[in-house]
FITI-411932 format. One record per residue (C-alpha): residue number from 1; x, y, z; residue in three letters. Coordinates in Angstrom, 1 decimal. Layout:
N
REC  pos    east   north      up  code
REC  NUM       X       Y       Z   Ala
...
//
This chain:
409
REC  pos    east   north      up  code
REC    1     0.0    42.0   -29.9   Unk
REC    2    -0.1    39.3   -27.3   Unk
REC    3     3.5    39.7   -26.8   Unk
REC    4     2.8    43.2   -26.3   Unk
REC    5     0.2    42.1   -24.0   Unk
REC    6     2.6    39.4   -21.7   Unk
REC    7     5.6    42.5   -21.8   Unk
REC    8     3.3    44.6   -20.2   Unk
REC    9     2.2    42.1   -17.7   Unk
REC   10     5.4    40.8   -16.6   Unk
REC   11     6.3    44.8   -16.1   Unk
REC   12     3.6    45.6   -14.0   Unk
REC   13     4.6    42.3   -11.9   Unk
REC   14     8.1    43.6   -11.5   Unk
REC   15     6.9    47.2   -10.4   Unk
REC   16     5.0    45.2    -7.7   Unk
REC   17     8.0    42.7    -6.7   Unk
REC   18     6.9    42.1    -2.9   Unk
REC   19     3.1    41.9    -3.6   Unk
REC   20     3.8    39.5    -6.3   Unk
REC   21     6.4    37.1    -4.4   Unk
REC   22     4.0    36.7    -1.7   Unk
REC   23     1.2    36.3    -3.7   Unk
REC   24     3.0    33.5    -5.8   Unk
REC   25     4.7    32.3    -2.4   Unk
REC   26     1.2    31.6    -1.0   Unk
REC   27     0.2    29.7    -4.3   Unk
REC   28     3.5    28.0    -4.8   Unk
REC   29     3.0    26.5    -0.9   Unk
REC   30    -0.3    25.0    -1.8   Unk
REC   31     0.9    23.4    -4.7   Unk
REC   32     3.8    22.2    -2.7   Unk
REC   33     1.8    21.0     0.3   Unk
REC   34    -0.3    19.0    -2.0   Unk
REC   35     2.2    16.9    -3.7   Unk
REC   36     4.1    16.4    -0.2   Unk
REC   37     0.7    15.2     1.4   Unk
REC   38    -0.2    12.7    -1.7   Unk
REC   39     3.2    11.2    -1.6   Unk
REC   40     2.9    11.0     1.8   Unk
REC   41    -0.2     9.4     1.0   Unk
REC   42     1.6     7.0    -1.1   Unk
REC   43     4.5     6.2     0.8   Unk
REC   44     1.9     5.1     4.2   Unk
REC   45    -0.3     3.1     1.8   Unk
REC   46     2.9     1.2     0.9   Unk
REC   47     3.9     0.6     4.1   Unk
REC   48     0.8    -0.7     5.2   Unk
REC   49     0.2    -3.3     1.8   Unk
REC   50     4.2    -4.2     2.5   Unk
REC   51     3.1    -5.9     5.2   Unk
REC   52     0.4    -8.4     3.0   Unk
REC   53     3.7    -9.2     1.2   Unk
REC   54     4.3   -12.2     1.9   Unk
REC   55     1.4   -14.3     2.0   Unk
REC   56    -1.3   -14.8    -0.5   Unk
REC   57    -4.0   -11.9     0.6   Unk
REC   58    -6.7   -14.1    -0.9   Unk
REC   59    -6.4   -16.8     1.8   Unk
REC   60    -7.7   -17.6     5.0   Unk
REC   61    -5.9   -19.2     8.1   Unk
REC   62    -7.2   -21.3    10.8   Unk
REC   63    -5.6   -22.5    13.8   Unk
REC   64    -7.5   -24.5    16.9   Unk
REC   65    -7.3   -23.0    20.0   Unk
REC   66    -9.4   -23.6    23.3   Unk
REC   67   -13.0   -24.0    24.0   Unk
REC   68   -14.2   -21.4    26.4   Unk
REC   69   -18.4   -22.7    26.0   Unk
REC   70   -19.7   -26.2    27.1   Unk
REC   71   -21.7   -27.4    24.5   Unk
REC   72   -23.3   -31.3    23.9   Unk
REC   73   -21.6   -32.4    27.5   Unk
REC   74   -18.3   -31.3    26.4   Unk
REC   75   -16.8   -28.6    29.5   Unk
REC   76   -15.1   -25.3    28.4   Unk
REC   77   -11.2   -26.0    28.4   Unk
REC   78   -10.5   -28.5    25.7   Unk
REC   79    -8.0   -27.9    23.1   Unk
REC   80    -8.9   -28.2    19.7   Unk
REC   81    -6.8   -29.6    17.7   Unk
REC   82    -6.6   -31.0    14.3   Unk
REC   83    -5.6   -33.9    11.9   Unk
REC   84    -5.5   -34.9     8.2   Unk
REC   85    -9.5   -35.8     7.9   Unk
REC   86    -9.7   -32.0     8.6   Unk
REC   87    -8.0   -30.8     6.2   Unk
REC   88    -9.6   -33.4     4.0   Unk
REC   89   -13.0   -32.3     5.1   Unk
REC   90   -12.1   -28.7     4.5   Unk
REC   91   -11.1   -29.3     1.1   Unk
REC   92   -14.3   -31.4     0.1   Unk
REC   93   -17.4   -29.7     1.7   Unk
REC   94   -16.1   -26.1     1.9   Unk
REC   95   -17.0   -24.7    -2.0   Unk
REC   96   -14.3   -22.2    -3.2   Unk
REC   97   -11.3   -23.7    -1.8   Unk
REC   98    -8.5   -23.3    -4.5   Unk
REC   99    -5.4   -24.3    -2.5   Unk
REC  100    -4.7   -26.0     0.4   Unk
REC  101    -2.3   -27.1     2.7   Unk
REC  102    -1.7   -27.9     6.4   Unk
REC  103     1.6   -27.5     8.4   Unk
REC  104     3.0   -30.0    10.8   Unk
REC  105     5.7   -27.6    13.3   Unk
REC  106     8.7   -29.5    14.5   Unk
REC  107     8.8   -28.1    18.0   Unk
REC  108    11.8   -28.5    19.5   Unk
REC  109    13.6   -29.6    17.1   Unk
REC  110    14.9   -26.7    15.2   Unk
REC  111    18.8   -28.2    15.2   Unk
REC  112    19.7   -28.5    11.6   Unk
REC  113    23.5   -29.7    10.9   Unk
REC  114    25.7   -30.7     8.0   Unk
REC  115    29.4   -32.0     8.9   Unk
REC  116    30.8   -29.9    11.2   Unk
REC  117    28.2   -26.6     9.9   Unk
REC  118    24.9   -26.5    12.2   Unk
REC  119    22.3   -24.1    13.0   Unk
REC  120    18.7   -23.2    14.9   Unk
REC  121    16.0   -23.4    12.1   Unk
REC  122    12.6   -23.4    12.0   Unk
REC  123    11.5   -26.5    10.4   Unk
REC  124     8.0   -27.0     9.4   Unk
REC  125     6.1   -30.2     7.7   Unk
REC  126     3.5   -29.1     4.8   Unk
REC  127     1.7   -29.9     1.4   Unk
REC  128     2.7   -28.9    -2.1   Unk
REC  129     0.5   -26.2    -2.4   Unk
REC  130     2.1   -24.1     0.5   Unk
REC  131     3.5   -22.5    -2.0   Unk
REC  132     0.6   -20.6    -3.1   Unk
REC  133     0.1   -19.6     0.4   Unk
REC  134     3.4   -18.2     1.0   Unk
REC  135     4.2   -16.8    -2.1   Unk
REC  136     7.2   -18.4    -2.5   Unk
REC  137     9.7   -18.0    -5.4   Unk
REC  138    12.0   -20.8    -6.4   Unk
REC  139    15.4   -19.8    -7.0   Unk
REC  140    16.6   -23.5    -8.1   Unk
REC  141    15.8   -27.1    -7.9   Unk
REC  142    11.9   -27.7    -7.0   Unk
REC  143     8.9   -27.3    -4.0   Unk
REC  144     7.5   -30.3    -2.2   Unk
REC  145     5.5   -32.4    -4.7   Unk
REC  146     2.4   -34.9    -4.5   Unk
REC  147     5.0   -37.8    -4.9   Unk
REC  148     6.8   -37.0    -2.2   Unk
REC  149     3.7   -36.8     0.4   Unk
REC  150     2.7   -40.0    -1.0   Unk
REC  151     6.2   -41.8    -0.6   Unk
REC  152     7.1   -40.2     2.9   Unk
REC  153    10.4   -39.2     0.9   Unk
REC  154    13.0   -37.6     3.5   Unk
REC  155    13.7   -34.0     1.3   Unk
REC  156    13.5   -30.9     2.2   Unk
REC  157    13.7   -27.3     0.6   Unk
REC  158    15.6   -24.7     2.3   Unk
REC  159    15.7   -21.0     2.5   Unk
REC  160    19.2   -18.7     1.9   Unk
REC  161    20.0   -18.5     5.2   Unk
REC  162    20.2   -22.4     5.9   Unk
REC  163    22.2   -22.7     2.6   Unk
REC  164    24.8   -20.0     3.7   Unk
REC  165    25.0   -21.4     7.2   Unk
REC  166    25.3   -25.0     6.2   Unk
REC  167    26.9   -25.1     2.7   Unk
REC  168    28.2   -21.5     1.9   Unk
REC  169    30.1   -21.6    -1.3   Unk
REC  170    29.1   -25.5    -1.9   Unk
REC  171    26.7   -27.0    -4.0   Unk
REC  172    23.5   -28.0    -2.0   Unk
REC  173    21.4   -29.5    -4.7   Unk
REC  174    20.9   -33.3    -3.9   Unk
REC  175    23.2   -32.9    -0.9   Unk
REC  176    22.0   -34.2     2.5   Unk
REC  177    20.8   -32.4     6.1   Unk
REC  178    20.4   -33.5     9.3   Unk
REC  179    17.4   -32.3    11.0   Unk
REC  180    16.6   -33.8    14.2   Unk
REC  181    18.5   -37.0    13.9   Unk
REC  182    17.2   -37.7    10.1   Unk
REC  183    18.8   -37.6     7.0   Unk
REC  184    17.1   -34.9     4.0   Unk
REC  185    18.0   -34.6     0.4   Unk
REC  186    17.8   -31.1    -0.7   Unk
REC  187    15.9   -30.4    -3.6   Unk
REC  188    15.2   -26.3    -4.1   Unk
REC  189    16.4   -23.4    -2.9   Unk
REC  190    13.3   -20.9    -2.6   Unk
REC  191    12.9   -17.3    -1.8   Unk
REC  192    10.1   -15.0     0.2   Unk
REC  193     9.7   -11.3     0.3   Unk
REC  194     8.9   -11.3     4.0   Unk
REC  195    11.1   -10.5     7.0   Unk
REC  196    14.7   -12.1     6.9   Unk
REC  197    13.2   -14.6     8.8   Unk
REC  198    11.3   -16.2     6.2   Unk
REC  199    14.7   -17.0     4.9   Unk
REC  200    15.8   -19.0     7.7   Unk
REC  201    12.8   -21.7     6.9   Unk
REC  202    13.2   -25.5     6.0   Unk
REC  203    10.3   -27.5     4.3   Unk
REC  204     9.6   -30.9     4.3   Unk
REC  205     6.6   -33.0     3.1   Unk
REC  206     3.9   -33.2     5.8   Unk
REC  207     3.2   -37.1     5.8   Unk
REC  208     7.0   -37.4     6.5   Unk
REC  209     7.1   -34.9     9.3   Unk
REC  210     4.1   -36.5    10.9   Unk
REC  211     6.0   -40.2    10.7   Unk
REC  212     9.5   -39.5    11.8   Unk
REC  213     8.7   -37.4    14.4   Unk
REC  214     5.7   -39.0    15.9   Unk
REC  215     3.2   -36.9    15.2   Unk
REC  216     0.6   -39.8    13.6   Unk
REC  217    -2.3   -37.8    11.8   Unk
REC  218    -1.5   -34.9    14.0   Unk
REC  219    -1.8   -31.2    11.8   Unk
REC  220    -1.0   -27.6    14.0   Unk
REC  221    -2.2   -25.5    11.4   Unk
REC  222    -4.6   -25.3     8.2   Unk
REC  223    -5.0   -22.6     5.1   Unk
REC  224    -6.3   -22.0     1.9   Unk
REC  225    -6.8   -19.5    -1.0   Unk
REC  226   -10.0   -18.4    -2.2   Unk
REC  227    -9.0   -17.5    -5.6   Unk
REC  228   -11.0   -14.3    -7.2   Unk
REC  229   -13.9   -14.7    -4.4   Unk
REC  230   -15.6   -11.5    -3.5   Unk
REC  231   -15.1   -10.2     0.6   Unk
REC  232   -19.1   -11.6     1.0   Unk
REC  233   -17.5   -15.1    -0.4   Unk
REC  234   -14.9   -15.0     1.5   Unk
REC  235   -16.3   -14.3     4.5   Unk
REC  236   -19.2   -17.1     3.8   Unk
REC  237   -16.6   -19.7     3.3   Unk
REC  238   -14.8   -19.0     6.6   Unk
REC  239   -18.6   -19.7     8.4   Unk
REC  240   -19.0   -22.9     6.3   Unk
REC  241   -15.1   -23.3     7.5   Unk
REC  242   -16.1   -22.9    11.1   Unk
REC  243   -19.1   -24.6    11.3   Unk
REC  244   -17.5   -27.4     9.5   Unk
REC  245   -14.6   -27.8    12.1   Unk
REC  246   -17.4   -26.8    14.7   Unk
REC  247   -19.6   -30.1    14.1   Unk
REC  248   -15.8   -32.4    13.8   Unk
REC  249   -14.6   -31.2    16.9   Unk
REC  250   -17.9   -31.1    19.3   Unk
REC  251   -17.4   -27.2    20.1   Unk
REC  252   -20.5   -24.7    20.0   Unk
REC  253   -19.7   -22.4    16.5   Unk
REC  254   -20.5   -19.5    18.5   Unk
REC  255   -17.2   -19.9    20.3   Unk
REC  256   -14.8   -17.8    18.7   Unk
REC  257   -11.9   -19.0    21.1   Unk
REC  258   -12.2   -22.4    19.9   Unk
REC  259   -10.5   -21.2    16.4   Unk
REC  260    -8.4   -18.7    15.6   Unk
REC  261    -9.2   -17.9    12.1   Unk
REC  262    -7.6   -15.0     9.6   Unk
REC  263    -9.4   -14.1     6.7   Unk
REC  264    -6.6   -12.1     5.3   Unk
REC  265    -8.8   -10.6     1.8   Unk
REC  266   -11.1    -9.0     4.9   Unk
REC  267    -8.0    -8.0     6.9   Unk
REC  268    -6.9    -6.6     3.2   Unk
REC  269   -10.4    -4.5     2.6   Unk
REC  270   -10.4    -3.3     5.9   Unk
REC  271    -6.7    -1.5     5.4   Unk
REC  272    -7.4    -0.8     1.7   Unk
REC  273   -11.1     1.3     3.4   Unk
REC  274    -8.4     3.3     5.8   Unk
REC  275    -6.6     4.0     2.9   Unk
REC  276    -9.4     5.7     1.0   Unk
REC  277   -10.4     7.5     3.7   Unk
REC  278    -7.0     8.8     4.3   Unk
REC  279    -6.6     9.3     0.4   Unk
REC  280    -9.7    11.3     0.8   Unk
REC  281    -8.8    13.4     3.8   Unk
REC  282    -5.3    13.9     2.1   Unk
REC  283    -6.9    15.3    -1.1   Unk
REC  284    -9.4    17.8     1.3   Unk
REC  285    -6.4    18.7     2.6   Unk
REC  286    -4.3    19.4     0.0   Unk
REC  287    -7.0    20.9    -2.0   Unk
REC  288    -8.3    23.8     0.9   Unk
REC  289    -4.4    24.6     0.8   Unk
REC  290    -4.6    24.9    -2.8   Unk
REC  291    -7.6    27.1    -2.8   Unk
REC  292    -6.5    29.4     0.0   Unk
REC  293    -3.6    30.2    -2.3   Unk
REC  294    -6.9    31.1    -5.0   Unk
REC  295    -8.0    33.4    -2.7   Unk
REC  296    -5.0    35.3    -2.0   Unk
REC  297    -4.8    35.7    -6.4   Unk
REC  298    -8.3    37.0    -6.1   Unk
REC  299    -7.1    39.6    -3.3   Unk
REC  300    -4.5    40.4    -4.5   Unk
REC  301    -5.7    41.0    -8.1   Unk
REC  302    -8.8    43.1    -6.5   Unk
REC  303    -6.0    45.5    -5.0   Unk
REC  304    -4.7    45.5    -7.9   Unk
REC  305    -7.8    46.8    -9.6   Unk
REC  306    -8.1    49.2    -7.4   Unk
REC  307    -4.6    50.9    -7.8   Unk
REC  308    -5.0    51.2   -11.1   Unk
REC  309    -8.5    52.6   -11.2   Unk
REC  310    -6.7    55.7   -13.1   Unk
REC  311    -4.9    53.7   -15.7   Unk
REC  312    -7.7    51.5   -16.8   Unk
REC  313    -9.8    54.6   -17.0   Unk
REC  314    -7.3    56.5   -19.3   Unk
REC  315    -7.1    53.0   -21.6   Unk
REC  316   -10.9    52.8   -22.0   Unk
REC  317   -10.6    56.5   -22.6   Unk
REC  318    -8.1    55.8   -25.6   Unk
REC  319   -10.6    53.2   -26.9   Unk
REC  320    -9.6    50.1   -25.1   Unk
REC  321   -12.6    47.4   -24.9   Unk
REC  322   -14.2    46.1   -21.8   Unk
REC  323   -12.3    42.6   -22.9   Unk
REC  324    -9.0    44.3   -23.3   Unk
REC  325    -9.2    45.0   -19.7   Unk
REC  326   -10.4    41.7   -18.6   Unk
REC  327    -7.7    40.3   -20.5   Unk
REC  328    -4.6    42.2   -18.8   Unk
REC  329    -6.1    41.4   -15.8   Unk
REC  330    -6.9    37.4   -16.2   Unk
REC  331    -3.6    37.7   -18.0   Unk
REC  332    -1.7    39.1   -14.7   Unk
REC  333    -4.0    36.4   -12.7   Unk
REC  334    -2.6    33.5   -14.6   Unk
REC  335     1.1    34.4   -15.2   Unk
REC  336     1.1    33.9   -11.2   Unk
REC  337    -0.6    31.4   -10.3   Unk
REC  338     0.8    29.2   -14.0   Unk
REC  339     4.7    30.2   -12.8   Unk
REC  340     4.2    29.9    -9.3   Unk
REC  341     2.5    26.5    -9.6   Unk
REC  342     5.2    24.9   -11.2   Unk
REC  343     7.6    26.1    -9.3   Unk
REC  344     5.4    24.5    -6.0   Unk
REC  345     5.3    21.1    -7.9   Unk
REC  346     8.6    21.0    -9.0   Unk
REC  347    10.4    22.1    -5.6   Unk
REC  348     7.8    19.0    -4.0   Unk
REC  349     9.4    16.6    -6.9   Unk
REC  350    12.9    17.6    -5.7   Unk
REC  351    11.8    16.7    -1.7   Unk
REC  352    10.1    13.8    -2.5   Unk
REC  353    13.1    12.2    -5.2   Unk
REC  354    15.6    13.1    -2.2   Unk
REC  355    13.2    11.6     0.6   Unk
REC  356    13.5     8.3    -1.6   Unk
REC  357    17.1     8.3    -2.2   Unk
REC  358    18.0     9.4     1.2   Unk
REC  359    15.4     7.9     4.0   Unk
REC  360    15.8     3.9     4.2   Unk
REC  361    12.0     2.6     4.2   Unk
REC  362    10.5     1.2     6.9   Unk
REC  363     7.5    -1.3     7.7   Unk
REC  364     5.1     1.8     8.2   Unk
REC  365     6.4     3.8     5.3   Unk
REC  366     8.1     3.4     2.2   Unk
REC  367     8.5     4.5    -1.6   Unk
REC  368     6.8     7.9    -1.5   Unk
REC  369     6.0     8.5    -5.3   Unk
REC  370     4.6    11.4    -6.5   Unk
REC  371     1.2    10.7    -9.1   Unk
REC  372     2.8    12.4   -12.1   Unk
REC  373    -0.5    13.0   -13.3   Unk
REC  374    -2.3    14.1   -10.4   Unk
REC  375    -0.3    16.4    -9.9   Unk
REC  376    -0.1    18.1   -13.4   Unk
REC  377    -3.6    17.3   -12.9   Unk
REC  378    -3.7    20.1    -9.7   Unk
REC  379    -1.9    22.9   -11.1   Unk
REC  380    -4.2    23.2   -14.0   Unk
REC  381    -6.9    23.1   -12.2   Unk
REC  382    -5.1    25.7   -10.3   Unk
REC  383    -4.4    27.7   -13.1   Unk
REC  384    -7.9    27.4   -14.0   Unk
REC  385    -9.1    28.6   -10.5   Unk
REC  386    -7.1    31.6   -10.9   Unk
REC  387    -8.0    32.3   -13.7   Unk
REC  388   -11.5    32.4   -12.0   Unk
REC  389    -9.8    34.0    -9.0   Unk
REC  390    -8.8    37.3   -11.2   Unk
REC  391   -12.4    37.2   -13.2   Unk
REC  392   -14.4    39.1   -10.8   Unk
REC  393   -11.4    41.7   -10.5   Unk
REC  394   -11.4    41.8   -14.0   Unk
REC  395   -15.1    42.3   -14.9   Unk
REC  396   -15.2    45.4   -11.9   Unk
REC  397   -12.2    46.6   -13.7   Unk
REC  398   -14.1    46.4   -17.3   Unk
REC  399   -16.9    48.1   -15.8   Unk
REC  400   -15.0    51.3   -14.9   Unk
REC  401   -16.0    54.5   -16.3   Unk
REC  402   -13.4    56.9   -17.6   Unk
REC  403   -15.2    59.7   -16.1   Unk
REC  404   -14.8    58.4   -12.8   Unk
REC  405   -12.1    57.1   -12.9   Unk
REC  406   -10.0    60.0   -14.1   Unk
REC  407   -11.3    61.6   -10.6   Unk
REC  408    -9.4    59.3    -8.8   Unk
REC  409    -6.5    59.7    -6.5   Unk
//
């Protein structure tokens, strides 16, 4: 009986070809602009957290700047800068602080040379736990340690690119550097997922840097992580961060030139709001597309109706029910919208697999995906809305009386 039912269906569809290939076309499109815009979606909101990549998005930066307020008799003008007792004093009165380091740059120095192999590096002093801040993966040996700050050791780690330029095929474990007229045991090899740059990176221990190159108690730069504090945390402790550094260094804390300071879990929470909101307009989007395609079912299936005002008369005249009729017609309603669905969501599976293997990424957008389950998720509810969509055809055609309807046309 149902089979019966799906036959007869499937031949009025055919008797109907062009009405039902646009009808389907409209419903496929929505599906199929839908599952483009939330991989879409997807792929920007990838691009965008790519670029948090590479250091720890729990952590704020701060680097001293110039004073642009007099304040206690000190003139607008003076550079802020800091040393070790900052740091120090950051790590002891600021609550919350998980990791910490400070770098020490090597300006000017950035000639790096082993034998006859040299080349331009950027060299920078720092603490062991850098390597929180950085995110850095050791490939082989080790990071800077606590012994090493302590004993001023001359070692360094380097990135890929120094050990292809300086050692290529060699071993580089335990084998020696030159960096600015000193001589640096390596001992690791790291990696970092940020720009090739990050690749071409030397460290050294801080208290070294500052003593072979002059620098006395001298720092350029100071950060730490947060660990699981909240954005309100966060955002207390760089106040308490600034204030500290504020009272140190004589500068009024309402001077936001004096410090340049980068909360980077508020710069996190700030893209991560764009990204709901564009989530959001994506899925209003996607959804009215979707729904127009509805309305063109319910259309359709109304015209329907109304062509066949004769034959559903003649069936209730032969003793079909009122729900036989609703049937064939939420039947005829859901066969479209079901086939034409899937079709949508599979022909948007096929752009967006080919999009992936065939468009390089890029630092805006990458690694469109499309939500398995969402989507499944949207053509039932489009099936369901269809099914809707052909109700109120379906219930006027139920409602037909085979007196009238034998007078028809």
């Amino acid at each position: 009986m149902i089979l019966d039912s799906w036959q007869e269906v499937w031949s009025l569809l055919r008797r109907n070809k062009l009405r039902t290939a646009l009808t389907g076309m409209s419903v496929a499109w929505g599906i199929f602009m839908l599952v483009i815009l939330l991989a879409s979606g997807h792929g920007l909101a990838q691009g965008v957290r790519y670029d948090f990549r590479d250091d720890a998005t729990n952590s704020i930066w701060i680097r001293g700047r110039q004073t642009s307020i007099a304040h206690q008799g000190n003139p607008p003008g003076r550079r802020v800068s800091f040393e070790n007792a900052d740091l120090e004093a950051v790590a002891r009165e600021v609550p919350g602080v998980e990791h910490i380091t400070a770098r020490f740059y090597l300006w000017n120095r950035n000639s790096v040379s082993r034998g006859t192999r040299s080349g331009q590096f950027d060299v920078r002093g720092c603490h062991p736990d850098h390597l929180y801040l950085e995110r850095t993966q050791m490939l082989s040996g080790r990071f800077i340690n606590a012994a090493d700050i302590k004993q001023r050791r001359k070692v360094a780690v380097i990135g890929p690119a120094v050990r292809d330029a300086l050692f290529g095929d060699d071993p580089f474990l335990s084998e020696y550097i030159d960096i600015g007229g000193a001589s640096y045991q390596v001992v690791g090899l790291y990696e970092d997922e940020g720009s090739p740059n990050e690749l071409r990176k030397i460290y050294i221990p801080i208290s070294t840097a500052q003593l072979v190159y002059r620098g006395g108690e001298s720092i350029h730069h100071i950060m730490y992580t947060i660990g699981d504090a909240t954005l309100a945390q966060s955002q207390a402790m760089e106040a308490q961060t600034r204030e500290l550094l504020a009272r140190r260094h004589g500068f009024s804390v309402d001077d936001r030139n004096a410090l340049s300071v980068s909360n980077n879990l508020a710069r996190f929470e700030r893209v991560n709001n764009v990204l709901r909101w564009l989530d959001l307009f994506v899925w209003i989007v996607g959804i009215g597309t979707v729904l127009s395609g509805v309305i063109g079912v319910g259309n359709i299936m109304l015209i329907s109706v109304k062509e066949r005002t004769r034959e559903i008369g003649i069936r209730k005249a032969l003793g079909a029910t009122p729900g036989q009729i609703v049937r064939m017609v939420l039947m005829e309603a859901l066969l479209v919208t079901s086939v034409a669905g899937y079709s949508g969501l599979v022909v948007a599976t096929l752009v967006v697999e080919w999009v992936n293997a065939n468009v390089p990424p890029g630092d805006f957008f990458r690694d469109p995906r499309v939500d398995f389950r969402a989507a499944v998720i949207a053509v039932l509810v489009l099936i369901i809305a269809g099914a809707i969509a052909g109700l109120v055809p379906a219930l006027r055609a139920a409602r037909v009386s085979p007196v009238v309807a034998m007078r028809e046309d």
